[in-house]
Backbone as CSV, one residue per row, in Angstrom:
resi,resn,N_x,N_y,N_z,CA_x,CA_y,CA_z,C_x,C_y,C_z
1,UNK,55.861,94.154,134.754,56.161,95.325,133.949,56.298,94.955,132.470
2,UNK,56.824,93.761,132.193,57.098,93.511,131.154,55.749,93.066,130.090
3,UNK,54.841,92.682,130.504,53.760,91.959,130.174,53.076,93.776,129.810
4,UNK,53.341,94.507,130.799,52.154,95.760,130.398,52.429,96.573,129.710
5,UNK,54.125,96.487,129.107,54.857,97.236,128.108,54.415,96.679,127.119
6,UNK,54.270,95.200,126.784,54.056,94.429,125.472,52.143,94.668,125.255
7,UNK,51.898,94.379,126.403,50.295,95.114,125.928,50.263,96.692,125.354
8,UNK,51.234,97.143,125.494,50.858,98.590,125.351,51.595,98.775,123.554
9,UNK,52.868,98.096,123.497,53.360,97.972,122.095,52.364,97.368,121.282
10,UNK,51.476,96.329,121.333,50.439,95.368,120.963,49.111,97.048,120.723
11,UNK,48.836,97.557,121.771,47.542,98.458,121.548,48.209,99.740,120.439
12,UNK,49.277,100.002,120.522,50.089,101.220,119.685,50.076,100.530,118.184
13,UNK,50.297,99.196,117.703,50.401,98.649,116.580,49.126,98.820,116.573
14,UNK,47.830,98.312,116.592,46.734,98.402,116.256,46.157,99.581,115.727
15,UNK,46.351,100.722,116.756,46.023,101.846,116.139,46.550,102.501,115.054
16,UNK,47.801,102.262,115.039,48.821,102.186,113.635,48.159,101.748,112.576
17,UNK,47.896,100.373,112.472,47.214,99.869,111.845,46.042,100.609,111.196
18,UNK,45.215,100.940,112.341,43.753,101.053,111.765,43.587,102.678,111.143
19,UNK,44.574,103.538,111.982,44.697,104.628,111.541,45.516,105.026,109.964
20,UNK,46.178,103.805,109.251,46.839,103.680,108.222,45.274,103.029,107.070
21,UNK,44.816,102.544,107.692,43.631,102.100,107.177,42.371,102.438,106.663
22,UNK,42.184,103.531,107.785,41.339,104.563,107.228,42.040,105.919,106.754
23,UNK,43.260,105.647,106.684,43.842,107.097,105.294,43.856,106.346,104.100
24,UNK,43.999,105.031,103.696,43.546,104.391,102.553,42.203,104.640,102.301
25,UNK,40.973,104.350,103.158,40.007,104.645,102.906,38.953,105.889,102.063
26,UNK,40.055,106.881,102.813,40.018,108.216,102.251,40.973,107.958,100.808
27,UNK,41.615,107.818,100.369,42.475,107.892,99.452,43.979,108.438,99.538
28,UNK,44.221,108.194,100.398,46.010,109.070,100.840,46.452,107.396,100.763
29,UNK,47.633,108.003,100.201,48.957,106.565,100.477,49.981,107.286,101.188
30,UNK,50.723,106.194,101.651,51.939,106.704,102.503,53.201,106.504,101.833
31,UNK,53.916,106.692,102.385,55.427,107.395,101.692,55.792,108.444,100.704
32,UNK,56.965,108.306,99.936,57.657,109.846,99.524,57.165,109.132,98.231
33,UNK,56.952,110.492,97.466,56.452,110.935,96.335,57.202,110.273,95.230
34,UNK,56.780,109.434,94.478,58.195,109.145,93.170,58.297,110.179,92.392
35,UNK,59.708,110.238,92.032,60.454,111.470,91.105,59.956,110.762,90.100
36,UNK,60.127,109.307,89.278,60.077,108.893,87.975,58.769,108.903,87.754
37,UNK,58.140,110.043,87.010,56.577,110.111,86.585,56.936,109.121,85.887
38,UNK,55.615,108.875,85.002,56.003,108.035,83.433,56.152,108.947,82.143
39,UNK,56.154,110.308,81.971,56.505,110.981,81.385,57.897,111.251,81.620
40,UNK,58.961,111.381,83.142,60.221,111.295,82.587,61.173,110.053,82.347
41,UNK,60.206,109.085,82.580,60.558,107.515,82.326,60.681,107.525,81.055
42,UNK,59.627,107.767,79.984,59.861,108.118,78.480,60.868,108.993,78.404
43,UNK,60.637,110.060,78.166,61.974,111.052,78.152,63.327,110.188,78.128
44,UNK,63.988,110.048,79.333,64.858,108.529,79.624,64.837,108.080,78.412
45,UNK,63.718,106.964,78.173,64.347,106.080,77.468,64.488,106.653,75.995
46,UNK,63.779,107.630,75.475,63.975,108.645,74.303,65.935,108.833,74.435
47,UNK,66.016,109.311,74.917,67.329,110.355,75.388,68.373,108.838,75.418
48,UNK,68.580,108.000,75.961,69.269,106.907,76.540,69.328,106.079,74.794
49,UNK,68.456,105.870,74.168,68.359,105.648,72.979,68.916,105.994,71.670
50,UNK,69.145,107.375,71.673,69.426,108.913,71.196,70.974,108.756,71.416
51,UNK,71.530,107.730,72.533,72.946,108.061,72.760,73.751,109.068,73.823
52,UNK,72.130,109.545,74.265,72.746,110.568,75.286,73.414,109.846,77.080
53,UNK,74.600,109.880,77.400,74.896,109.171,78.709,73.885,109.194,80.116
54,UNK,74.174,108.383,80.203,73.168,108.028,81.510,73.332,109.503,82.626
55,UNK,74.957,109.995,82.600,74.943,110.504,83.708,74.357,112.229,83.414
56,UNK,73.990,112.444,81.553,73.722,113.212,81.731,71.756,113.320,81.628
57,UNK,71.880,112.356,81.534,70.475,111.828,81.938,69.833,111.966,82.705
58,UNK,70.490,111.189,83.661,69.960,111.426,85.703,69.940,113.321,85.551
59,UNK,70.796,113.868,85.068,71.492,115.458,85.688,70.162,115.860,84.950
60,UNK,69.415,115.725,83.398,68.737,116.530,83.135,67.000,116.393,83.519
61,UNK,67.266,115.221,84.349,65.644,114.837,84.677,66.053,115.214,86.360
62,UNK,66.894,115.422,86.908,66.905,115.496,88.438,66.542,114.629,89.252
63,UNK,67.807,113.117,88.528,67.158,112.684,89.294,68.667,111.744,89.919
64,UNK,68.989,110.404,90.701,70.363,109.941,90.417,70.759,109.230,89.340
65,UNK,71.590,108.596,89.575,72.049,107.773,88.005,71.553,106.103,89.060
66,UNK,71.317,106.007,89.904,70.260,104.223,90.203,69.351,104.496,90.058
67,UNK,68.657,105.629,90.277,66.967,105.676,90.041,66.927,105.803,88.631
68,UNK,68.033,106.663,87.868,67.479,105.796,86.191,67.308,104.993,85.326
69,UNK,68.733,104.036,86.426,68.799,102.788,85.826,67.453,101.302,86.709
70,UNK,67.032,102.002,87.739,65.806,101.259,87.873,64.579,101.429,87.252
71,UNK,64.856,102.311,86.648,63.461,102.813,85.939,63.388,102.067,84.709
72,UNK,64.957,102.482,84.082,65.351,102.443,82.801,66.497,101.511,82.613
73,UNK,66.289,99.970,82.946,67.277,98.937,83.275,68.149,99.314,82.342
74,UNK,69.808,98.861,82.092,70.799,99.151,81.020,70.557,97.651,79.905
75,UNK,70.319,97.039,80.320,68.925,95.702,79.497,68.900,95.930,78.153
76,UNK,68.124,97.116,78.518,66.390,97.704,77.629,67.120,98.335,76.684
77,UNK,68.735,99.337,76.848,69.315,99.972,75.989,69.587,99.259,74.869
């Protein structure tokens, strides 16, 4: 039983695989959409520059206050 479960996990990865493979082919990528275009990445660092706080930063781009500071390391300020 055990041997025909692992063949069957083994044939399910493959098709995974190949079916991820040809949506590249076509041009689709997988996963969630990024919020940080590079237009509100600028913005950010405009605004963050300007003196305006981070937290009202994240609030006016919609986005959190780690995703701005990954975008927009506190570094760079």
């Amino acid at each position: 039983m055990t041997s025909l479960s692992q063949m069957e996990r083994e044939l399910t990865i493959e098709r995974t695989k190949a079916g991820l493979e040809a949506a590249r082919k076509k041009g689709r990528l997988g996963g969630r959409k990024r919020s940080m275009m590079p237009s509100k990445v600028e913005s950010a660092k405009k605004l963050l520059k300007n003196g305006v706080p981070p937290r009202e930063v994240a609030a006016n781009l919609s986005v959190s206050i780690p995703t701005l500071y990954r975008w927009c390391p506190a570094s760079e300020q």
